[in-house]
N, C-alpha and C positions, 0 to 999 in steps of 0.2 A: 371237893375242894381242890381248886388249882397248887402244884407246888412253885409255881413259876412266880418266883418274885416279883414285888410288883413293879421297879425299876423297868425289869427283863419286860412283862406284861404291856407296861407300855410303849417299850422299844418297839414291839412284837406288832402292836397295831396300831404304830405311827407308822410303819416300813408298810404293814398292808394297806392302810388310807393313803401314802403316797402313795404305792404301784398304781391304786386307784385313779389319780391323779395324770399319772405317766401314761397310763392306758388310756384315760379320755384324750389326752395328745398325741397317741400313736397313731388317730384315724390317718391313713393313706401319711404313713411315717415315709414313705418312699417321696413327698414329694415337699414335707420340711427339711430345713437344713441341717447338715451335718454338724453334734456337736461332740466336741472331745473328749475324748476319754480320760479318766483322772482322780482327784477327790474334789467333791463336788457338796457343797452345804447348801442344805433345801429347808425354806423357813416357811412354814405350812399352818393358814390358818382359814377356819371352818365357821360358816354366820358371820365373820366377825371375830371371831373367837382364836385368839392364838392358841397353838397347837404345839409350836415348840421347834425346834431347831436339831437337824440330825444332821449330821456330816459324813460320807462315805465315799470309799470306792463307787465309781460308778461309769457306765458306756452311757450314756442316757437316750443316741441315737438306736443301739442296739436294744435298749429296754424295752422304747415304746415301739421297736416293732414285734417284739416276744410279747408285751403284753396287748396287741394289737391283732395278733395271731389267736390269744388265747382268750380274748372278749368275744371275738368274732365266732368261735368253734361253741361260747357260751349261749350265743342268741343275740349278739348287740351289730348294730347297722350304724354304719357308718358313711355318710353324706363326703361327696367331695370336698378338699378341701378349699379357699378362698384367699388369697395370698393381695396385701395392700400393703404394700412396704416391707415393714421386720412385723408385720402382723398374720399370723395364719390363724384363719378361722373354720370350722366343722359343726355340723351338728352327728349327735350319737343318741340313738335309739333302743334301749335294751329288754329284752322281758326274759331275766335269768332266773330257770327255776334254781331254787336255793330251798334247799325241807321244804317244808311246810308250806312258806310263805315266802312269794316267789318275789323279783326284785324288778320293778318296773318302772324305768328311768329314760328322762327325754332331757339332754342336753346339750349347751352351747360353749361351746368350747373358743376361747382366743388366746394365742399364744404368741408372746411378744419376745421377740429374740435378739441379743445382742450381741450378735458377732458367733463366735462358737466356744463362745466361754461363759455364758449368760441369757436365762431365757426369765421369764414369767408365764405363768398358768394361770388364767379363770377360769372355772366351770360354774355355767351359773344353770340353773332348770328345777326340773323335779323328781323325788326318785318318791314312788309311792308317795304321790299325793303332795309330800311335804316340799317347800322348798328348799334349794339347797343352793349355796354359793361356798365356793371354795377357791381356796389361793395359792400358789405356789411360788415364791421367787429363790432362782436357784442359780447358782454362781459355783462355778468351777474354782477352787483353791489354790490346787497345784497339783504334781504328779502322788499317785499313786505309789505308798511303801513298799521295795521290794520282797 
């Protein structure tokens, strides 16, 4: 039995399902635009399903190239990126063994940017099988507490 309260708990893998999120946007992070660093509120929701609302410090250009480093060292392929306005689009390919049961994921990612204070995440595809759509819109707030 976990001691981690269940507040904490789901702090704990809301922050993991973004990174998830941030990673499917890092593919070729070198060649989306730069956004600010700061505090940054990301409103994340899954099927349909809101998920809830987290607000934090965050580099977010710097994220999705760490977790874009660390998808790629996992097994996931990442497709050029495809730039139509403030729209970047990618597809990502993954087969990450994980225990048991390994994690095999084929998605399309667009990501709609405004300005470098404001972006939106889709990932639409399948990971094992199932479909999956998820959402992210996230808005820079202001500076970060010293």
């Amino acid at each position: 039995m976990s001691h981690f309260n269940a507040p904490r708990r789901r702090r704990a893998l809301w922050c993991i399902a973004l990174a998830g999120v941030l990673a499917a946007a890092a593919a070729g992070a070198e060649e989306l635009p730069t956004l600010k660093r700061g505090m940054w509120q990301f409103d994340r929701s899954v099927n349909g399903r809101e998920m809830g609302v987290i607000t934090q410090c965050a580099n977010p250009t710097a994220d999705m190239k760490e977790q874009d480093a660390m998808l790629t060292a996992a097994g996931c392929n990442f497709m050029p990126v495809r730039q139509d306005g403030d729209k970047y689009s990618f597809d990502v390919a993954c087969a990450i063994k994980s225990g048991s049961t390994p994690i095999n994921s084929k998605t399309t990612t667009v990501m709609t940017v405004s300005g470098d204070s404001a972006y939106t995440v889709r990932v639409s595809g399948t990971t094992n099988g199932k479909p999956t759509d998820e959402t992210v819109v996230a808005k820079r707030t202001g500076d970060c507490p010293n």
